[in-house]
N, CA, C and O atoms as a Tripos MOL2 file, in Angstrom:
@<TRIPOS>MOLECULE
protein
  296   295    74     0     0
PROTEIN
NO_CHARGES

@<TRIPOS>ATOM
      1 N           0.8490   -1.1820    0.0000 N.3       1 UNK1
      2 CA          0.0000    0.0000    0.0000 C.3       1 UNK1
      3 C           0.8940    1.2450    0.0000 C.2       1 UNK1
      4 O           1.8690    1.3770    0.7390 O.2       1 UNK1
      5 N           0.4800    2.1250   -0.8770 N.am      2 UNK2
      6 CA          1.5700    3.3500   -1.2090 C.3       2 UNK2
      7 C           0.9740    4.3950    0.0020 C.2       2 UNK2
      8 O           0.0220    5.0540   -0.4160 O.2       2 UNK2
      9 N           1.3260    4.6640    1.3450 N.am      3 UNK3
     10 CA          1.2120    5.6050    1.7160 C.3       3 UNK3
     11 C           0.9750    7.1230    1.3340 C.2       3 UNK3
     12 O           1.4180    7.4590    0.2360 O.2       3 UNK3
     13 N           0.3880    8.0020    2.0320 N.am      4 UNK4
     14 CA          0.7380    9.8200    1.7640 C.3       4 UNK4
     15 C           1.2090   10.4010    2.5520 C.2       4 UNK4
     16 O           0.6850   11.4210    2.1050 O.2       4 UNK4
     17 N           1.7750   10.7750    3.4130 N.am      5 UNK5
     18 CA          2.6430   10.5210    4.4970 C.3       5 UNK5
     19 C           3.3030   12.0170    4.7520 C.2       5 UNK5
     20 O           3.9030   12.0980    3.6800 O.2       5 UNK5
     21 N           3.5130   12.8750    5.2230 N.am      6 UNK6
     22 CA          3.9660   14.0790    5.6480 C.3       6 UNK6
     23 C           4.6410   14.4170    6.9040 C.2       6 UNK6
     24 O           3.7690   14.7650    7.6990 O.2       6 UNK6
     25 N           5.7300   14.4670    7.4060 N.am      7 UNK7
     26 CA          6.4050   14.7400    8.9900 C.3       7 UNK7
     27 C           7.1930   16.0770    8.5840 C.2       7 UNK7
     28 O           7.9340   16.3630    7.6440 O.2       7 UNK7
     29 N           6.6270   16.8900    9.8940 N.am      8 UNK8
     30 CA          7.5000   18.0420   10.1750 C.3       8 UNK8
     31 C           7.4200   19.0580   11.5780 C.2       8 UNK8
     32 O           6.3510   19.3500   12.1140 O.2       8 UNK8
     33 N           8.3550   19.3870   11.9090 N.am      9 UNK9
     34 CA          8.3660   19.9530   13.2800 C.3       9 UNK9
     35 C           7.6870   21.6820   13.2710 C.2       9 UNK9
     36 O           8.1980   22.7520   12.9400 O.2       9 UNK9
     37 N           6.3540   21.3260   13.7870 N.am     10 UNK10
     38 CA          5.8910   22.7980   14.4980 C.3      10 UNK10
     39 C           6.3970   23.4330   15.0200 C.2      10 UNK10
     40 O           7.3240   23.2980   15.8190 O.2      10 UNK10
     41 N           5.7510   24.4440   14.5730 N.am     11 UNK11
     42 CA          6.5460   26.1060   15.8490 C.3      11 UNK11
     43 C           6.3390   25.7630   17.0800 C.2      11 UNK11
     44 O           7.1280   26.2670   17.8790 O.2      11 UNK11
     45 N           5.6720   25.1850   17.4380 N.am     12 UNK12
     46 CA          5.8880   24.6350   18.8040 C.3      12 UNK12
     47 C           6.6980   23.7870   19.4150 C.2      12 UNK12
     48 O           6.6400   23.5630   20.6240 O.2      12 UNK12
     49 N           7.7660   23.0870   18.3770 N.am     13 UNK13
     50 CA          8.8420   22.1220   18.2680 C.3      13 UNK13
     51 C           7.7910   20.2950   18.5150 C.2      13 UNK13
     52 O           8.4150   19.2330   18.5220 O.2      13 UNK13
     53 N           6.3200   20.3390   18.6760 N.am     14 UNK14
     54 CA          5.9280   19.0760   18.3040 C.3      14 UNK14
     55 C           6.5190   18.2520   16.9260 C.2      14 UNK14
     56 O           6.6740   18.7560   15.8140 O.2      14 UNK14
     57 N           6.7810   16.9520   17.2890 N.am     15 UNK15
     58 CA          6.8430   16.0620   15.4640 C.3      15 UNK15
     59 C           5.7450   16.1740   15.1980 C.2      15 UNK15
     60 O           5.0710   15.9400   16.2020 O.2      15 UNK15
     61 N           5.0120   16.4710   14.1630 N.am     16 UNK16
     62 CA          3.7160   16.1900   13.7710 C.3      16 UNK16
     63 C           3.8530   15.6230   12.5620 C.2      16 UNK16
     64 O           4.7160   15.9710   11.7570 O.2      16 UNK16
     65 N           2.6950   14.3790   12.2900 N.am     17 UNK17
     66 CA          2.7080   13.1760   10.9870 C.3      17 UNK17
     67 C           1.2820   13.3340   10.7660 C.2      17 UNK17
     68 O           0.3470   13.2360   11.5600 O.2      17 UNK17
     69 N           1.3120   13.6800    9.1410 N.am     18 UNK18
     70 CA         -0.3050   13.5070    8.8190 C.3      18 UNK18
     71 C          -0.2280   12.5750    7.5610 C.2      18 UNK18
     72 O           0.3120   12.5730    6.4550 O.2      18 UNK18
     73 N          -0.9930   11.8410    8.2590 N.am     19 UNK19
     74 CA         -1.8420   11.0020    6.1380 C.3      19 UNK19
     75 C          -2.4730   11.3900    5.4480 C.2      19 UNK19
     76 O          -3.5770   11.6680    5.9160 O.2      19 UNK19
     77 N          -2.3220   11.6250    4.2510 N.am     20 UNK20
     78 CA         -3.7350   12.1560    3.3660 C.3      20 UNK20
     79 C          -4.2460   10.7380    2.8170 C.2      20 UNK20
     80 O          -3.8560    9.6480    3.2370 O.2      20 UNK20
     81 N          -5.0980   10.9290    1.9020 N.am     21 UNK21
     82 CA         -5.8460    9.8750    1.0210 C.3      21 UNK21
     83 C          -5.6820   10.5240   -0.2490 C.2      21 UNK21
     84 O          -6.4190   10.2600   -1.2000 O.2      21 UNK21
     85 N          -4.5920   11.5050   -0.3180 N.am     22 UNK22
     86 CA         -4.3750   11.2130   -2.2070 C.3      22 UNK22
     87 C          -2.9790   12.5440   -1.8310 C.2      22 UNK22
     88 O          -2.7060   13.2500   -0.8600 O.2      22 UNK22
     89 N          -2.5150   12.3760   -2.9350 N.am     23 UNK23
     90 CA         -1.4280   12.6800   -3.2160 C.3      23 UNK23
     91 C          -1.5650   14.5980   -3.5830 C.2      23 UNK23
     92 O          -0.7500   15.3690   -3.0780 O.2      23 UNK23
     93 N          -2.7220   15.1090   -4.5200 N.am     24 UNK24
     94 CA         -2.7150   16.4270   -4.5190 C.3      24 UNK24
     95 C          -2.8010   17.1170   -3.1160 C.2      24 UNK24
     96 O          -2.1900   18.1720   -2.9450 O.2      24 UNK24
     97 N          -3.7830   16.3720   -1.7660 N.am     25 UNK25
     98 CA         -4.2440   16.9520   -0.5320 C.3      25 UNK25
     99 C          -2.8120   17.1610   -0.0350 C.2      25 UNK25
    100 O          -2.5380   18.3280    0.2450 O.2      25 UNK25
    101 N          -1.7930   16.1960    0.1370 N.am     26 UNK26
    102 CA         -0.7850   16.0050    0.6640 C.3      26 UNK26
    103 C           0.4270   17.3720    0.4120 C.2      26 UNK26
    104 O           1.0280   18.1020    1.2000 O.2      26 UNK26
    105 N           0.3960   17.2470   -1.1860 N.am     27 UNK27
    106 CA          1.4070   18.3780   -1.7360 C.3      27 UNK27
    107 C           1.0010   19.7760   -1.7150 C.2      27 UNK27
    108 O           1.7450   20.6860   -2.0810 O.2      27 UNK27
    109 N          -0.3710   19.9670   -1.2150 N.am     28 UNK28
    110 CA         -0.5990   21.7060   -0.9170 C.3      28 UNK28
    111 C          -0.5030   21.4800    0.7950 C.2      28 UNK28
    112 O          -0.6090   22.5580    1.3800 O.2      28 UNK28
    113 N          -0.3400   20.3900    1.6410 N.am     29 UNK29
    114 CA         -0.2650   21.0660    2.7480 C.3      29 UNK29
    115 C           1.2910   20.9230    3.2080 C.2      29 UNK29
    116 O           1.8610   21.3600    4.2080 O.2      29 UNK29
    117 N           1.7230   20.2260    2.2170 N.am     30 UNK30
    118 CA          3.6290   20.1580    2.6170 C.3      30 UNK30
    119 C           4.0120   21.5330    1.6570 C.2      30 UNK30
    120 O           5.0720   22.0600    1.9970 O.2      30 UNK30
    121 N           3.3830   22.1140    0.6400 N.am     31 UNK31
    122 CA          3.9370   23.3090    0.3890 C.3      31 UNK31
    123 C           3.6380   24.7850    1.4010 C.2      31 UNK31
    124 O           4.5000   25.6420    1.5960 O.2      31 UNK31
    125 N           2.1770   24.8320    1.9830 N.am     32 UNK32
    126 CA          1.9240   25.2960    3.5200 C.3      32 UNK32
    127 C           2.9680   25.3620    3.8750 C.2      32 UNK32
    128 O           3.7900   26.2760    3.8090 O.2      32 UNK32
    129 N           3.0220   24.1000    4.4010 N.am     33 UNK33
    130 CA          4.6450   24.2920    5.6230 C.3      33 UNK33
    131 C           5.7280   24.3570    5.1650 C.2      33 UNK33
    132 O           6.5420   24.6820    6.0300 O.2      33 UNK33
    133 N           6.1770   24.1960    4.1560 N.am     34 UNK34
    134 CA          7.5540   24.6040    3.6590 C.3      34 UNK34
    135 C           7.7410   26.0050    3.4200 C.2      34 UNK34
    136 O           8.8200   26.5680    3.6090 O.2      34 UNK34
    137 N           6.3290   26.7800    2.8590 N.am     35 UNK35
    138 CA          6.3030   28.1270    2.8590 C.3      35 UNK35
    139 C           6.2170   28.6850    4.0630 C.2      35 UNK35
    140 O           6.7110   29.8050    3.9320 O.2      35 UNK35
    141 N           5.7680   28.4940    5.4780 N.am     36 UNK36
    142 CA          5.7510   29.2560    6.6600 C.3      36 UNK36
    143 C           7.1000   29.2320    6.7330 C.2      36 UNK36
    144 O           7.3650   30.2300    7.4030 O.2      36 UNK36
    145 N           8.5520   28.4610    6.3240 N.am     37 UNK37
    146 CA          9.4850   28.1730    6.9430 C.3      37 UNK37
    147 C          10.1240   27.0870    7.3890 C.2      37 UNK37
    148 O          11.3490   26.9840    7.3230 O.2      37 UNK37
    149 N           9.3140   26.1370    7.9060 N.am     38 UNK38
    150 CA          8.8280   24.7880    8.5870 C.3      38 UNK38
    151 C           9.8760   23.7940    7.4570 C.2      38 UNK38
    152 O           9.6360   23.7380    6.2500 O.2      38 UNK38
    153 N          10.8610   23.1750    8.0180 N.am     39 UNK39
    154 CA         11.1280   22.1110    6.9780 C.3      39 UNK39
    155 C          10.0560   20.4780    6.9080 C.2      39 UNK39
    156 O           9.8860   19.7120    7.8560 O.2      39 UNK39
    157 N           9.5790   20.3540    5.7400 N.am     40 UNK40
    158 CA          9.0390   19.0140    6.0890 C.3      40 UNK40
    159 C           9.1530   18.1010    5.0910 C.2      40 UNK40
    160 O           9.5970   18.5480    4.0330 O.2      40 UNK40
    161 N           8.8790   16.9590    5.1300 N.am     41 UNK41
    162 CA          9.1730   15.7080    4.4170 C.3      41 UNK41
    163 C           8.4830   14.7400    4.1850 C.2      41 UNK41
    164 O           8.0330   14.2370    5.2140 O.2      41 UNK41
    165 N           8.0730   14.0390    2.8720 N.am     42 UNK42
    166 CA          7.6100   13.0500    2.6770 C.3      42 UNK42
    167 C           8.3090   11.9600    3.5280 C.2      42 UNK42
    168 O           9.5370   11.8760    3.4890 O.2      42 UNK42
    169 N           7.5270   11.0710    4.3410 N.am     43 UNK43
    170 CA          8.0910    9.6700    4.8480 C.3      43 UNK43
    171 C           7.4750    8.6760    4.3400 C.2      43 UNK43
    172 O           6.2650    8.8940    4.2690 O.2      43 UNK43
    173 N           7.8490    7.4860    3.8820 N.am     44 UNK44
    174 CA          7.0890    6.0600    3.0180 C.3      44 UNK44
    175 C           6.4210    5.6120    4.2660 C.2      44 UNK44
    176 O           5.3510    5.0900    3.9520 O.2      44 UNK44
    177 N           6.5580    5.6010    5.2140 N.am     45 UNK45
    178 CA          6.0240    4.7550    6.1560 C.3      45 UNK45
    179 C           5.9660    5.3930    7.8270 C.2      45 UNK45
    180 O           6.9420    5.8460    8.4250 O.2      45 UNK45
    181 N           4.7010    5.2990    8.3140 N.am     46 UNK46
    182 CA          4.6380    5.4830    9.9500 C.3      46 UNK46
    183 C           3.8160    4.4660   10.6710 C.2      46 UNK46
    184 O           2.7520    4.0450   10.2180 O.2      46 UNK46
    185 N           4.2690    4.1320   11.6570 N.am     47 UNK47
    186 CA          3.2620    2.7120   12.6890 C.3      47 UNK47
    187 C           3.2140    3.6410   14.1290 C.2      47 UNK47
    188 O           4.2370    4.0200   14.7000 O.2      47 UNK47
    189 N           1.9160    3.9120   14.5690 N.am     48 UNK48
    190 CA          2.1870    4.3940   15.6670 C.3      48 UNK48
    191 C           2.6120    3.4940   17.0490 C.2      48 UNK48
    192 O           2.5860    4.0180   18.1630 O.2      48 UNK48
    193 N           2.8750    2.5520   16.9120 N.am     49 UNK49
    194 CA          3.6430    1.9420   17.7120 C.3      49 UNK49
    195 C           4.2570    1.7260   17.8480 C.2      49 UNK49
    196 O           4.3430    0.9710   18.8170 O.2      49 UNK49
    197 N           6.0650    2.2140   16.7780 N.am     50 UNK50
    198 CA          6.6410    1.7280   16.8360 C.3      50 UNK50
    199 C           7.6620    3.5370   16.5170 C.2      50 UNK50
    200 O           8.7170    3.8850   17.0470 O.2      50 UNK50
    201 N           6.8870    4.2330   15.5910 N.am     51 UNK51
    202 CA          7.8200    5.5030   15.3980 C.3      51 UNK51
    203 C           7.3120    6.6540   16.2250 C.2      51 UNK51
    204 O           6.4110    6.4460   17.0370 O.2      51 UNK51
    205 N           7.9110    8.0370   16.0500 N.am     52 UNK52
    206 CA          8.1740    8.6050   17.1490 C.3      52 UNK52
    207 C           7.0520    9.7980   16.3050 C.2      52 UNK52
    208 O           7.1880   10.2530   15.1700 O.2      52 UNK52
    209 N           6.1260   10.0360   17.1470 N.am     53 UNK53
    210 CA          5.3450   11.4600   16.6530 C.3      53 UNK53
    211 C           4.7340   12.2720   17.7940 C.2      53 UNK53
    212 O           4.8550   11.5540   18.7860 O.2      53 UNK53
    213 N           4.2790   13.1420   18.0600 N.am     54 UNK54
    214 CA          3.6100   14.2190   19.4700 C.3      54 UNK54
    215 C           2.4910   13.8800   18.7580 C.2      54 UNK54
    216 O           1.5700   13.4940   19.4780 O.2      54 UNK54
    217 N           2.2160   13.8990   17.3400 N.am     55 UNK55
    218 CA          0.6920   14.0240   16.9220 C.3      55 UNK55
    219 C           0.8490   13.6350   15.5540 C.2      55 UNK55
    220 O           1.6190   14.0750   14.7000 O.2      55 UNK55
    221 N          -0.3620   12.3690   15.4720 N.am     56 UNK56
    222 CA         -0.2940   11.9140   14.4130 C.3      56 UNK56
    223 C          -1.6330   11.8220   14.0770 C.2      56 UNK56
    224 O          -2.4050   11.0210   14.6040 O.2      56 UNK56
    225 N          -2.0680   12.9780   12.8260 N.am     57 UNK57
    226 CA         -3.5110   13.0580   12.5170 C.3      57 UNK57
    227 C          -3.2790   12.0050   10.9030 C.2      57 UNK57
    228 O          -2.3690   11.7720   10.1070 O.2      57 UNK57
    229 N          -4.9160   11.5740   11.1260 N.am     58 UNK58
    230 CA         -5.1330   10.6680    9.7860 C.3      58 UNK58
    231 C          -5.7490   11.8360    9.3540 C.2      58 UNK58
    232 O          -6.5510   12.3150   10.1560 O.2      58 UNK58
    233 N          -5.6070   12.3670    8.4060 N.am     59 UNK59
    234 CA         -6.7090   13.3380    7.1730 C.3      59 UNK59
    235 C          -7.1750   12.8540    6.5120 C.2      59 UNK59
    236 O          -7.4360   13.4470    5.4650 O.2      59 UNK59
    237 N          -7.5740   11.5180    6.6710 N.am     60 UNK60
    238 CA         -8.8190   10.8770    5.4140 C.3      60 UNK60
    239 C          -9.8270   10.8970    6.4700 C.2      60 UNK60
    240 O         -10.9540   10.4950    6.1790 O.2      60 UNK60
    241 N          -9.6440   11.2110    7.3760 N.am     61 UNK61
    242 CA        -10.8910   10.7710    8.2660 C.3      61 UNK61
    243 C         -11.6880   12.6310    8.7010 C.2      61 UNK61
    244 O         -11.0350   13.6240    9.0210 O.2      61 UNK61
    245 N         -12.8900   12.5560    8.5820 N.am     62 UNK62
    246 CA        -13.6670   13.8810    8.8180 C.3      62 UNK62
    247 C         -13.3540   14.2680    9.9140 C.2      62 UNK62
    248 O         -13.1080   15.4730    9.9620 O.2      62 UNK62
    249 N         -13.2190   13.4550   11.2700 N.am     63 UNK63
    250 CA        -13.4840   13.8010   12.6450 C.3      63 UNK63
    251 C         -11.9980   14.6280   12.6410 C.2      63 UNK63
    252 O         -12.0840   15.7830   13.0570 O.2      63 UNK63
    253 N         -10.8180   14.2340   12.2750 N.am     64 UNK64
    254 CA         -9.5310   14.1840   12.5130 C.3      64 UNK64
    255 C          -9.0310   15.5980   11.4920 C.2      64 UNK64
    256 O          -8.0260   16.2610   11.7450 O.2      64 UNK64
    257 N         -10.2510   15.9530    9.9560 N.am     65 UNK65
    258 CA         -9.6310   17.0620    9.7070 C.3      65 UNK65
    259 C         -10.3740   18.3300   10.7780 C.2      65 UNK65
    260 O          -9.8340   19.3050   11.3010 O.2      65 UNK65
    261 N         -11.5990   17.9250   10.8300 N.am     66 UNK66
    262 CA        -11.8730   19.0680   11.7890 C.3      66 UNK66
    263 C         -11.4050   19.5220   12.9720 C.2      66 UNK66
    264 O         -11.8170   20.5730   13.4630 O.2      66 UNK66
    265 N         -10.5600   18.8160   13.4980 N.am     67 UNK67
    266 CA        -10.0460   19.0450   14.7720 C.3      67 UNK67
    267 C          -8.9180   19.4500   14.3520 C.2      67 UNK67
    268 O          -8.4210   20.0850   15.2820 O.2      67 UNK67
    269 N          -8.0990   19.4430   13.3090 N.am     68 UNK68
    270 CA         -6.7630   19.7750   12.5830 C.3      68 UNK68
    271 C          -6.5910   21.0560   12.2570 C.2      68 UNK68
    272 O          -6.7170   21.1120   11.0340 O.2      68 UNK68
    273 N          -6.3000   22.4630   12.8300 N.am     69 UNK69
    274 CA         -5.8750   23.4560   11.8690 C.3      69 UNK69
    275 C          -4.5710   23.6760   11.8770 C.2      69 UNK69
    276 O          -3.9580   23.9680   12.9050 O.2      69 UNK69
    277 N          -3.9570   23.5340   10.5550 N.am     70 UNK70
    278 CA         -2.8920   24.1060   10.0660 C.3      70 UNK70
    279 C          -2.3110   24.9010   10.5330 C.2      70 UNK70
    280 O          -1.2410   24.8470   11.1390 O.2      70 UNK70
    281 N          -3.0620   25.8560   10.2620 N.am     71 UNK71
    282 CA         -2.2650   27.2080   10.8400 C.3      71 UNK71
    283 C          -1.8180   27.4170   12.3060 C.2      71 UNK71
    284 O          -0.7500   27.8510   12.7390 O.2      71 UNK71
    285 N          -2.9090   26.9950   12.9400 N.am     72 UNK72
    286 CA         -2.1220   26.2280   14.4960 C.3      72 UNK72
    287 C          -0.8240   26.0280   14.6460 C.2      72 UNK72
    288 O          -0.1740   26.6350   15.4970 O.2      72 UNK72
    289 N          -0.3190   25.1690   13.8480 N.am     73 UNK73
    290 CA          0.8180   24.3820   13.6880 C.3      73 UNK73
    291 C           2.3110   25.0670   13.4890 C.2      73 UNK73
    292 O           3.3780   24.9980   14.0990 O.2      73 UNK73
    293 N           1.7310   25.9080   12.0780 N.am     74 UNK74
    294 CA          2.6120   26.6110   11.2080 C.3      74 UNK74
    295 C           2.7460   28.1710   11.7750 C.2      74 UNK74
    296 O           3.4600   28.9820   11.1860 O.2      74 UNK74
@<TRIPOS>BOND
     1     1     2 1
     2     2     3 1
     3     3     4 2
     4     3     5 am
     5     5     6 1
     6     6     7 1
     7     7     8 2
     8     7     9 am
     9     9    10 1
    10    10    11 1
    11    11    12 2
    12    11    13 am
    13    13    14 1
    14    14    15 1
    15    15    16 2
    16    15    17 am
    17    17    18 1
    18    18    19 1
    19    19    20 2
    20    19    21 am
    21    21    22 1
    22    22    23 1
    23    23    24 2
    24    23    25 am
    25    25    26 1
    26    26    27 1
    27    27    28 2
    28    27    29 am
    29    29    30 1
    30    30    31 1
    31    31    32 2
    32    31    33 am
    33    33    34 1
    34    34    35 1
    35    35    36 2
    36    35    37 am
    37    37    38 1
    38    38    39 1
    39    39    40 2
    40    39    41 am
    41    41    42 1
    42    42    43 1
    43    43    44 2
    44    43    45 am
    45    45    46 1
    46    46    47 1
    47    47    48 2
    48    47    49 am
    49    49    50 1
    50    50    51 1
    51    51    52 2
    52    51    53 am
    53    53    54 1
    54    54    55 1
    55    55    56 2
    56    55    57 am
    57    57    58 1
    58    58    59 1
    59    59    60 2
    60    59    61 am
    61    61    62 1
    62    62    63 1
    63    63    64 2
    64    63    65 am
    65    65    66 1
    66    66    67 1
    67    67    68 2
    68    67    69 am
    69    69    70 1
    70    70    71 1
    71    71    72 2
    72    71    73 am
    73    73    74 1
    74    74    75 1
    75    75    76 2
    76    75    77 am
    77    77    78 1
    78    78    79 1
    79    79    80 2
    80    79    81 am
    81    81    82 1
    82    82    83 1
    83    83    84 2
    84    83    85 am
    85    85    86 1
    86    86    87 1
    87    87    88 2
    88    87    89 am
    89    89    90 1
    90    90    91 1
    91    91    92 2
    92    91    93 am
    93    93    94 1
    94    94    95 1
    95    95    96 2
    96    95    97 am
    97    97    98 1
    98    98    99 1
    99    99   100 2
   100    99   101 am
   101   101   102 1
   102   102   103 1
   103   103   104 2
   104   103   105 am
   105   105   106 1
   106   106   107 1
   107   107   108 2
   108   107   109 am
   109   109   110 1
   110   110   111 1
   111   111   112 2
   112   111   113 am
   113   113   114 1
   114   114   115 1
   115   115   116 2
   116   115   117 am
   117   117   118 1
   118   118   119 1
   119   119   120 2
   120   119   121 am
   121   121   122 1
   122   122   123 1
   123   123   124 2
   124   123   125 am
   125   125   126 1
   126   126   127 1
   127   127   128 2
   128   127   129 am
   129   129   130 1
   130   130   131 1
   131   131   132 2
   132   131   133 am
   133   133   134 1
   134   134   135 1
   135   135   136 2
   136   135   137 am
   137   137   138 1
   138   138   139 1
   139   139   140 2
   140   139   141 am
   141   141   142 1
   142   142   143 1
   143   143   144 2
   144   143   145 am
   145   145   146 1
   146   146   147 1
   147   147   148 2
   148   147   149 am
   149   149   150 1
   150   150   151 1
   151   151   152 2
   152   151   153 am
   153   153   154 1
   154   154   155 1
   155   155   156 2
   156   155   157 am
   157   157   158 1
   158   158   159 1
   159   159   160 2
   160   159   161 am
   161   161   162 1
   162   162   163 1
   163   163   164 2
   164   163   165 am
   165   165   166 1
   166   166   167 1
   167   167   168 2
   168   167   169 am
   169   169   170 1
   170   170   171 1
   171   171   172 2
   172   171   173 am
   173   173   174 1
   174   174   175 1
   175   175   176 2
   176   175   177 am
   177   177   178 1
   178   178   179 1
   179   179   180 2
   180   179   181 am
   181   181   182 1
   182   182   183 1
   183   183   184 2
   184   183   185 am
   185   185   186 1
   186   186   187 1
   187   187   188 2
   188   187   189 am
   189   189   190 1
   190   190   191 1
   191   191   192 2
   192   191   193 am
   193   193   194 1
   194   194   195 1
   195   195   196 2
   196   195   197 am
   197   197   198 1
   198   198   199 1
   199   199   200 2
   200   199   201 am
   201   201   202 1
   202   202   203 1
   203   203   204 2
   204   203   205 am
   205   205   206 1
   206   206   207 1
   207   207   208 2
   208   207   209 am
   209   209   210 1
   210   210   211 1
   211   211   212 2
   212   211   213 am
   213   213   214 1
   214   214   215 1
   215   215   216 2
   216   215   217 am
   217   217   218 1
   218   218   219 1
   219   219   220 2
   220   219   221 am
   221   221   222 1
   222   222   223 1
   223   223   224 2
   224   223   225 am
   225   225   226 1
   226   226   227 1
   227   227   228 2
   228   227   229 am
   229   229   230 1
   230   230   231 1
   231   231   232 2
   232   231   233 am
   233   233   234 1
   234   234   235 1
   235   235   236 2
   236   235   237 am
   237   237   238 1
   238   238   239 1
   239   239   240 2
   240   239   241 am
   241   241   242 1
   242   242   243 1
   243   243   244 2
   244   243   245 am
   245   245   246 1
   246   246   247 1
   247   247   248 2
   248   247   249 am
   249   249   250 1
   250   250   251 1
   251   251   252 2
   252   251   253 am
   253   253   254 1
   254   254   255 1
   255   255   256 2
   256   255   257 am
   257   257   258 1
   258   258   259 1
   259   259   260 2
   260   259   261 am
   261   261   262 1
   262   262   263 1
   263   263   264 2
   264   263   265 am
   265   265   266 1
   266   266   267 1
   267   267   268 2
   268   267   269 am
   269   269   270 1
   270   270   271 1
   271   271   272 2
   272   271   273 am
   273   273   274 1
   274   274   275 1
   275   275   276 2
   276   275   277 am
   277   277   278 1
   278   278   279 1
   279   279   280 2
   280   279   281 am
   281   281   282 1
   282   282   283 1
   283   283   284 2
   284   283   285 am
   285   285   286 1
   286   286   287 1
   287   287   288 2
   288   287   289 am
   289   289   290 1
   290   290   291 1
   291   291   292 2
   292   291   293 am
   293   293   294 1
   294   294   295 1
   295   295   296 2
@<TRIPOS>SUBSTRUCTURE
     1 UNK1         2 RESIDUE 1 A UNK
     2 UNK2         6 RESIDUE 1 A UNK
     3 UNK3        10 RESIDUE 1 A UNK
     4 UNK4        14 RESIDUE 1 A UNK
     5 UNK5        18 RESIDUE 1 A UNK
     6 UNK6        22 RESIDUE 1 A UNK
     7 UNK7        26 RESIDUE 1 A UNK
     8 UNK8        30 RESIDUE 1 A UNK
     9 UNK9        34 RESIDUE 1 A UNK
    10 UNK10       38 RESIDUE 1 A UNK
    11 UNK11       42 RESIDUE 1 A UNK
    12 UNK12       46 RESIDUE 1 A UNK
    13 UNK13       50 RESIDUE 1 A UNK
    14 UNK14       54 RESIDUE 1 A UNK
    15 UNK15       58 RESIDUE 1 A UNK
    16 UNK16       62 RESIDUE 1 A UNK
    17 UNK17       66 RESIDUE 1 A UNK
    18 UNK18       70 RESIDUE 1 A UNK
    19 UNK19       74 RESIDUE 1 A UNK
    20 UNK20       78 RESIDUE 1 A UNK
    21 UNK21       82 RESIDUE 1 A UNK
    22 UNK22       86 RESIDUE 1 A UNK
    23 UNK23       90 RESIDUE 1 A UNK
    24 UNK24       94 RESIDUE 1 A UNK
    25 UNK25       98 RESIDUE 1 A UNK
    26 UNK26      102 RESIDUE 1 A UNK
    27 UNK27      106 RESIDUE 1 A UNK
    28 UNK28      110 RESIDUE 1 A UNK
    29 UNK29      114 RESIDUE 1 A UNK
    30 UNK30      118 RESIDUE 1 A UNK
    31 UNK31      122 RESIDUE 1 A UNK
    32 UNK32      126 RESIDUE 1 A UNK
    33 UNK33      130 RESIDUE 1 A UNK
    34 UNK34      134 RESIDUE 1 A UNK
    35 UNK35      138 RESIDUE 1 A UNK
    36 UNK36      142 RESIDUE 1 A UNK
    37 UNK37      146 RESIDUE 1 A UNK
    38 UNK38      150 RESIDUE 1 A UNK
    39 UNK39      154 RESIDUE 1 A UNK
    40 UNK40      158 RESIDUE 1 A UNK
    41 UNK41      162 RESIDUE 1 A UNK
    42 UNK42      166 RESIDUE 1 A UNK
    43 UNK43      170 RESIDUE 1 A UNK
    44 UNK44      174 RESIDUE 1 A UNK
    45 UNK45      178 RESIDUE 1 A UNK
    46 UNK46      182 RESIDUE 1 A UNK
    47 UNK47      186 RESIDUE 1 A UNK
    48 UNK48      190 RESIDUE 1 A UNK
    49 UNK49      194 RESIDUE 1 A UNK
    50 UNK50      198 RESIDUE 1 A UNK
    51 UNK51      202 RESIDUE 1 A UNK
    52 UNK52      206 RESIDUE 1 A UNK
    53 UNK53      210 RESIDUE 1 A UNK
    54 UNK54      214 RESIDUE 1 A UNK
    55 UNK55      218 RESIDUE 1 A UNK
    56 UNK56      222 RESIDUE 1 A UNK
    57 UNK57      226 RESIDUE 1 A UNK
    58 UNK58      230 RESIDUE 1 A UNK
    59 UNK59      234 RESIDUE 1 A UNK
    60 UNK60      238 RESIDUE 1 A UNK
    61 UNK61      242 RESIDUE 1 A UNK
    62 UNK62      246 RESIDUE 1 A UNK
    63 UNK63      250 RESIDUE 1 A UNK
    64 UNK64      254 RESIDUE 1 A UNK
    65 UNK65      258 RESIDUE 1 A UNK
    66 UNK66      262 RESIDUE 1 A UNK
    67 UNK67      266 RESIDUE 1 A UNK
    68 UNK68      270 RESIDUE 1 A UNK
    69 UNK69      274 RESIDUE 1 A UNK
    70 UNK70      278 RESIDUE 1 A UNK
    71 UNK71      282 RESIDUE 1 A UNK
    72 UNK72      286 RESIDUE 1 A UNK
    73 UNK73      290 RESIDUE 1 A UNK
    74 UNK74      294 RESIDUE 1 A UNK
């Protein structure tokens, strides 16, 4: 399964990891954060049991974008 996968450290110094469910959602919110400043990165793979995140939102899921703002972050 090809992941969408996004990690990068908030102004708040949290790791934060988000999934999208397609590949355009993914590349306007890693250009977001690359434009506030923010370095961030595609990763192939995250297990929350096993890698290291403060916050790891799924964005395919409704409940998880609404509770998600960006700009928060950035």
């Amino acid at each position: 399964m090809d992941r969408k996968l996004i990690r990068f450290f908030a102004k708040t110094g949290f790791l934060v990891v988000l999934e999208f469910g397609n590949i355009k959602e993914m590349k306007e919110y890693e250009e977001k954060i690359k434009n506030s400043g923010l370095q961030c990165e595609v990763i192939p793979n995250f297990n929350v049991k096993f890698d290291h995140a403060d916050l790891f939102m799924d964005m395919r899921s409704p409940e998880c974008r609404a509770q998600f703002d960006l700009n928060d972050w950035i």
